[in-house]
C-alpha positions in Angstrom: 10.1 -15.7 -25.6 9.7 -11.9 -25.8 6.2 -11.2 -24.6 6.7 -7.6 -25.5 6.3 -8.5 -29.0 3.7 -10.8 -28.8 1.4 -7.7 -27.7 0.5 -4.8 -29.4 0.2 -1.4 -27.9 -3.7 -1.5 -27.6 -3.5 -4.5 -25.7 -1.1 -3.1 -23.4 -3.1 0.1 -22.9 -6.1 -1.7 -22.2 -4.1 -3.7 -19.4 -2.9 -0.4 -18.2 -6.5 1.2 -17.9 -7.3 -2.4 -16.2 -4.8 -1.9 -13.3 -5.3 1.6 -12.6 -9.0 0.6 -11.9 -7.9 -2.5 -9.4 -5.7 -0.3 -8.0 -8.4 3.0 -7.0 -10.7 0.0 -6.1 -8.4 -1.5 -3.4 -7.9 1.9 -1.9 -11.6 2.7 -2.1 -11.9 -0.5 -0.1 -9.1 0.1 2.1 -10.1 3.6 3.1 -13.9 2.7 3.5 -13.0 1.1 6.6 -10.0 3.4 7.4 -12.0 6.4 7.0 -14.6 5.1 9.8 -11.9 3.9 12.8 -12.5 6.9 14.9 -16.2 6.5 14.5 -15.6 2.5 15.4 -13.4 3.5 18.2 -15.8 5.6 19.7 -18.9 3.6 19.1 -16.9 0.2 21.1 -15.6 2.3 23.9 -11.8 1.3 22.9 -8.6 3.1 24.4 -6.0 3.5 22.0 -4.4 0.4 23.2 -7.2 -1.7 22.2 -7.9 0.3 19.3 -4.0 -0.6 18.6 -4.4 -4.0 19.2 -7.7 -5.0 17.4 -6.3 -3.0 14.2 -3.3 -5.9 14.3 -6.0 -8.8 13.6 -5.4 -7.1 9.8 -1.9 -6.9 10.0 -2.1 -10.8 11.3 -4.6 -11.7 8.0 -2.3 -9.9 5.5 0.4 -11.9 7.0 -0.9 -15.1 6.7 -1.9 -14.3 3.2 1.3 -12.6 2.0 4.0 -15.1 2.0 2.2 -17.5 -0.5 0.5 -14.6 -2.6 3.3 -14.6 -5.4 3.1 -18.4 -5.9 -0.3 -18.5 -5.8 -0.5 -15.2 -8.4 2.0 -17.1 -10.8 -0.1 -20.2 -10.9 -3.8 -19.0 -11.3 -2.6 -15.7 -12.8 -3.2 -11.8 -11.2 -6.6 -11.5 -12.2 -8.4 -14.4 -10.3 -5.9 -14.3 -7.2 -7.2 -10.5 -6.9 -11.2 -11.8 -7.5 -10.1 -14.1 -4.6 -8.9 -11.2 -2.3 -11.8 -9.2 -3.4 -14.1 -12.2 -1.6 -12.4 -12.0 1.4 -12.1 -8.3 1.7 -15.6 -7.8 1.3 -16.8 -10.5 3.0 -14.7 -9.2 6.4 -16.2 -5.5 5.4 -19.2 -6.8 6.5 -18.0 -9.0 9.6 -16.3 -5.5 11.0 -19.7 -3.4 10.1 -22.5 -6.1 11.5 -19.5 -5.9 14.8 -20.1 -2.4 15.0 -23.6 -1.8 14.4 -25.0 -4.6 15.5 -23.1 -6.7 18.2 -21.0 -4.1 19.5 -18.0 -6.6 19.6 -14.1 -5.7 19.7 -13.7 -9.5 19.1 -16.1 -10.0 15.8 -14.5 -6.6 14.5 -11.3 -8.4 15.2 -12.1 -11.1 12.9 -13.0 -9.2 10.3 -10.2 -6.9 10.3 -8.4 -10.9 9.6 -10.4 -11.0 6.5 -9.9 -7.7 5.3 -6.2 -8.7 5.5 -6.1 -11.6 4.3 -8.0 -10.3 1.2 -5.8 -7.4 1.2 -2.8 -9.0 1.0 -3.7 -11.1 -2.0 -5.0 -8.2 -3.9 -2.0 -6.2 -2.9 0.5 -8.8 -4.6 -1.1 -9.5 -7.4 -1.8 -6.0 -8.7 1.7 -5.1 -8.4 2.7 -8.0 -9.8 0.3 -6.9 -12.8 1.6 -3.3 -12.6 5.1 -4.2 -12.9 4.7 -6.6 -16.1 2.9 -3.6 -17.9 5.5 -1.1 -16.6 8.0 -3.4 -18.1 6.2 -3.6 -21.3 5.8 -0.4 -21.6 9.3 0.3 -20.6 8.9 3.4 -18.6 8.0 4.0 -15.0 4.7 3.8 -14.1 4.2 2.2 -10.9 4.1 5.4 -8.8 1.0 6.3 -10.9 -0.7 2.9 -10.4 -0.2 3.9 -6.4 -1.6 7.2 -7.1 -5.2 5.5 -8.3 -5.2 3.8 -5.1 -4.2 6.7 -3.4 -6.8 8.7 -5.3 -9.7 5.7 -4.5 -8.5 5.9 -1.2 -9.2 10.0 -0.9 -12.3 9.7 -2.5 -13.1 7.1 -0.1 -12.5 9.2 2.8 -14.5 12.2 1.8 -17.2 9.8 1.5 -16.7 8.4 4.6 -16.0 12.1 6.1 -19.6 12.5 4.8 -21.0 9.6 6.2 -19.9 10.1 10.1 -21.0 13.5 9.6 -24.1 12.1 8.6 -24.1 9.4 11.4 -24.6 7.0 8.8 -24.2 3.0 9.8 -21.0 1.2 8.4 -22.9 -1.5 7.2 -25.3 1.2 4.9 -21.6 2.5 4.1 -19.6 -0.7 3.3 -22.5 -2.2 1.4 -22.4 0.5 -1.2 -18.7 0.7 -1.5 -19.0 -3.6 -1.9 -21.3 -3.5 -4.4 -19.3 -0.6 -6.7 -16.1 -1.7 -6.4 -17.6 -5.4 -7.2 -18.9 -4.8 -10.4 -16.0 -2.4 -11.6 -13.9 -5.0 -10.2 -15.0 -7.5 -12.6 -15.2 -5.8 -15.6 -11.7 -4.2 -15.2 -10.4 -8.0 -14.7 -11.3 -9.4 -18.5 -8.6 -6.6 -19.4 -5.6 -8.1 -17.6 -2.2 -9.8 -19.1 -1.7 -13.1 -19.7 -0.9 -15.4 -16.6 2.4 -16.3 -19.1 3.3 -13.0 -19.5 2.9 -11.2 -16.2 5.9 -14.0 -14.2 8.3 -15.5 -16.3 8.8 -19.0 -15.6 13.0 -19.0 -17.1 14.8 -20.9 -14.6 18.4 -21.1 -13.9 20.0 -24.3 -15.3 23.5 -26.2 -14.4 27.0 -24.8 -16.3 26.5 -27.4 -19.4 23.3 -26.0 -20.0 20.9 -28.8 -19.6 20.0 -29.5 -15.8 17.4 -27.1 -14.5 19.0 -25.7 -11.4 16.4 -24.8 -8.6 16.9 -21.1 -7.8 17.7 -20.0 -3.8 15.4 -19.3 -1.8 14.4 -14.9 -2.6 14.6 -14.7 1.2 18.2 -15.2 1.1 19.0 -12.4 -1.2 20.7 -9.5 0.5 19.3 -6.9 -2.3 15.7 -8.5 -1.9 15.9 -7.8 2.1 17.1 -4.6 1.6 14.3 -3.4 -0.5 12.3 -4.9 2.0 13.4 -2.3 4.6 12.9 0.1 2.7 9.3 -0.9 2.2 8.7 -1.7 6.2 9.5 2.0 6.4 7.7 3.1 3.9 5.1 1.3 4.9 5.2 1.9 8.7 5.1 6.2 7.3 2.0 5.8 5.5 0.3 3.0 7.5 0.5 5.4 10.4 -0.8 8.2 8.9 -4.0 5.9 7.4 -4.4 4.6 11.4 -3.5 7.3 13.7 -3.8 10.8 12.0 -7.4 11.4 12.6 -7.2 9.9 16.1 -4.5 12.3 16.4 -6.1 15.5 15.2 -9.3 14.8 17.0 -7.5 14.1 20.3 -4.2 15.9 20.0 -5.7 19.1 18.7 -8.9 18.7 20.5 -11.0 19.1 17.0 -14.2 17.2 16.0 -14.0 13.5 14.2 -14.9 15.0 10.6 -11.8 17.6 10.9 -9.8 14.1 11.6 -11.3 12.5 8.9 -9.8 16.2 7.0 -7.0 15.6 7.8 -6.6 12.0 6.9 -8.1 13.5 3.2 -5.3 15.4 2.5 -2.6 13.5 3.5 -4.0 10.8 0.8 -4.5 13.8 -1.6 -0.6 15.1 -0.9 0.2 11.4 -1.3 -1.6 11.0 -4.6 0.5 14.0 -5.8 3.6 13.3 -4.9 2.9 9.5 -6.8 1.8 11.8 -10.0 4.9 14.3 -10.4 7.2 11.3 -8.8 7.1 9.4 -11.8 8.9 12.1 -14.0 11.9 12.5 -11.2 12.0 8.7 -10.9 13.0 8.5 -14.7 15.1 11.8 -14.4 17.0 11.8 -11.1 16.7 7.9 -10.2 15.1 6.2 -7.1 17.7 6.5 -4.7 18.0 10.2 -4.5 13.7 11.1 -5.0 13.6 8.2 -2.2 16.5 9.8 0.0 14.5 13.7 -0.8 10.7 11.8 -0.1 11.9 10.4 3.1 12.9 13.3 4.8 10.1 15.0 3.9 8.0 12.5 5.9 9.8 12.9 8.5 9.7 16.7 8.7 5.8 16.5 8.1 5.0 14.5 10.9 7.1 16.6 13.1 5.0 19.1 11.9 1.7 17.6 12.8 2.9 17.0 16.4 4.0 20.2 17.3 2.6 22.8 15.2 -0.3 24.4 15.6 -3.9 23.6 13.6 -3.1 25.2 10.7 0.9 23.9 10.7 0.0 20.6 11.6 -3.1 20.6 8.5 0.6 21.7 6.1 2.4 19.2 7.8 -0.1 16.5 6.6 0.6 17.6 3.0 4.6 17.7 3.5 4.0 14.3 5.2 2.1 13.0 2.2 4.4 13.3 -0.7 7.1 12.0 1.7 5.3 9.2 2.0 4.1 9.0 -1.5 6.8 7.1 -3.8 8.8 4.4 -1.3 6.0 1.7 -1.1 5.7 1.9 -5.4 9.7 2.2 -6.1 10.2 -0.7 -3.5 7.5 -2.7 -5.6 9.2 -1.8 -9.0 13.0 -3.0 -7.4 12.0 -6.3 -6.4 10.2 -7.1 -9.8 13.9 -6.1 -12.0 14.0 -9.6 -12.8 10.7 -10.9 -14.3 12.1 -14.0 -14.0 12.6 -13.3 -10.2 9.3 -11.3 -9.8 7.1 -13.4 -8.2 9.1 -14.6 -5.4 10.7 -11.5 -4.4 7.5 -9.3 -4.6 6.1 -11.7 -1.8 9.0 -11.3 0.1 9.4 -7.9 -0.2 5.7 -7.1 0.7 5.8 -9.7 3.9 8.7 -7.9 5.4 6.3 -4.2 4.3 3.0 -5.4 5.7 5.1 -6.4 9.3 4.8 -2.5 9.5 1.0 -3.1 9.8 1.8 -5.6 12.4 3.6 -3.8 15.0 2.6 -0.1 13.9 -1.0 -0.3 15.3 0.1 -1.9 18.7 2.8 -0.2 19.4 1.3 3.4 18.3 -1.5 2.5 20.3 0.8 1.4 23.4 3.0 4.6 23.2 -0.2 6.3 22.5 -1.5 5.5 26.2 1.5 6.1 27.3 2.7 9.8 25.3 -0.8 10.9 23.8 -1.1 9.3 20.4 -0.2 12.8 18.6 3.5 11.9 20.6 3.3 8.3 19.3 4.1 9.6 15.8 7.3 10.6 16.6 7.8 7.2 15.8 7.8 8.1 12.1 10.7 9.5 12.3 12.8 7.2 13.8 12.1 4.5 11.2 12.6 7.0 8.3 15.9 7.5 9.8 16.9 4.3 9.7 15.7 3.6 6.4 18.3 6.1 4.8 20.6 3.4 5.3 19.4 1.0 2.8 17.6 2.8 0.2 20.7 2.4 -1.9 19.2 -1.2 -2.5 17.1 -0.1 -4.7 19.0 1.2 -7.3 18.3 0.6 -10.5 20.2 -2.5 -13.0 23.2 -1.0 -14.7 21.5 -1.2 -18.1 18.8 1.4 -16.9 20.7 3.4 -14.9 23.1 4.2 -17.9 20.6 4.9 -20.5 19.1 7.1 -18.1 22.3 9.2 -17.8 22.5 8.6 -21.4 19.2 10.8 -21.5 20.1 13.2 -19.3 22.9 14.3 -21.4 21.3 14.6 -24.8 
């Protein structure tokens, strides 16, 4: 059944304007936290490897979450599986603030970070897997601008939070208010969402006469699938190093005060945001693999730039670093949902092999950060952009798109 023509173009829309709100609410909840870590780190005493290694309780809770967060997406549909994350992510919002303010304990914090990703993680699936149905519905790209309203919730989430350390205001004052905004947008934003029938297809393969249904292989044995997934991990590891570490860095590497961190963790979401605006009109012109193969290496030049310039070149660097890291999470996203039919499976796949980024990134940037200096540690970056050049090719678009588009080009 074509869905596409089951649905006018209001409906659509209004799904649209629904996921760019889930979207900017997930990063406003994300970054509410993020935007605080310095604060948290200084308030429990933690080096950097224990900062490093309490941070991985999320990684762990988005982990647990992830590899069942397509199935459970295609049965109860993308709107209550993200109502579900929504309950966990707030709820461990609170567990990491009352750890903070209250009991002063690494370990509580630690398992409310597990909440956070567990939420998280559900949320994360399910929106994309939202986003991509409407992007194919609408049949143009418009992931990249659904990661730009969580990159924009995120940025406004971290001037606020820039605000509130400045302010020395408690994280449970903080989290409560961003809990009980993104709540009740939340909900209202969710009556708008597609059809659980229309956002995963449920075709299956059947047997060469036609009548046996034939139970597709497993998504993790797709070489295309784990390909996209690399690029992903690295895209991930790029931007989930820059939300951890970059204040850390600034205040510690370049010796300035937690709200210039805080700054600088501002504008490399703002850069980010950018690059996910203009990146959807060179996605449709130029293709993913070459913007991807131009975005990477601008990621890596930006984070060279924040460990060795000075201030003000390292404050540019977080920009360059920003729309490098802007469009390889989103395109990634977009490949693995080609096939509606195939969505479901392979988004889950593709995000567990992403969110391992957020796994090993915190430890091991806090290890080599105890080690090196945590500015150092981020030489890291570039090293797995480096070796993500070799598989971006995976995500190429089908045949039928990539020809049309060169169809375009020419007229």
């Amino acid at each position: 059944m074509n869905h596409s023509t089951t649905l006018d173009r209001t409906r659509v829309a209004a799904a649209r304007n629904a996921v760019f709100i889930v979207f900017a609410l997930a990063g406003v909840t994300f970054a509410s936290f993020a935007s605080r870590i310095a604060d948290s780190k200084a308030e429990l005493g933690l080096t950097a490897g224990e900062l490093g290694l309490t941070l991985f309780a999320a990684s762990a809770g988005s982990l647990t979450a992830l590899p069942s967060a397509g199935r459970v997406a295609g049965r109860i549909g993308a709107a209550r599986t993200i109502v579900v994350g929504m309950v966990l992510g707030f709820a461990g919002l609170l567990l990491v603030a009352f750890a903070v303010d209250v009991l002063q304990s690494r370990w509580v914090m630690a398992a409310g970070l597990y909440l956070v990703g567990m939420g998280v993680g559900l949320w994360d699936v399910a929106m994309n897997l939202e986003g991509a149905a409407v992007e194919r519905l609408l049949g143009k790209t418009v992931m990249p601008h659904f990661h730009a309203a969580f990159s924009g919730g995120t940025v406004l989430s971290a001037l606020i939070g820039a605000g509130m350390s400045w302010g020395s205001v408690p994280l449970l004052v903080h989290f409560l208010i961003a809990i009980v905004v993104s709540a009740a947008l939340g909900v209202w934003a969710l009556r708008s969402f597609l059809p659980r029938e229309v956002e995963v297809s449920d075709e299956e393969s059947v047997s060469e006469d036609g009548t046996t249904p034939v139970k597709p292989k497993s998504a993790w044995l797709e070489p295309r699938t784990l390909m996209i997934g690399l690029v992903v991990l690295a895209a991930a590891f790029t931007e989930g190093t820059a939300n951890d570490w970059i204040a850390v860095g600034f205040v510690e590497g370049h010796d300035l005060p937690a709200w210039a961190g805080v700054l600088a963790f501002a504008s490399f979401l703002s850069f980010m945001t950018v690059g996910r605006l203009v990146g959807t009109r060179l996605l449709d012109q130029y293709g993913r693999v070459p913007v991807l193969q131009v975005t990477f290496a601008m990621a890596a030049i930006g984070s060279l730039m924040v460990i060795f310039g000075n201030v003000w070149v390292a404050y540019l660097g977080t920009a360059v670093w920003g729309v490098g890291a802007s469009l390889g999470f989103p395109v990634g996203m977009s490949a693995s949902a080609d096939d509606p039919a195939r969505a479901a499976a392979r988004m889950s796949v593709v995000a567990t092999i992403g969110y391992t980024a957020f796994i090993a990134g915190p430890p091991m940037l806090g290890f080599l950060g105890d080690h090196f200096t945590v500015l150092k540690a981020l030489m890291a970056v570039t090293v797995m952009v480096a070796a993500a050049m070799l598989v971006i090719p995976a995500t190429r678009e089908p045949q039928a798109a990539a020809v049309e588009r060169e169809a375009a080009t020419r007229s």
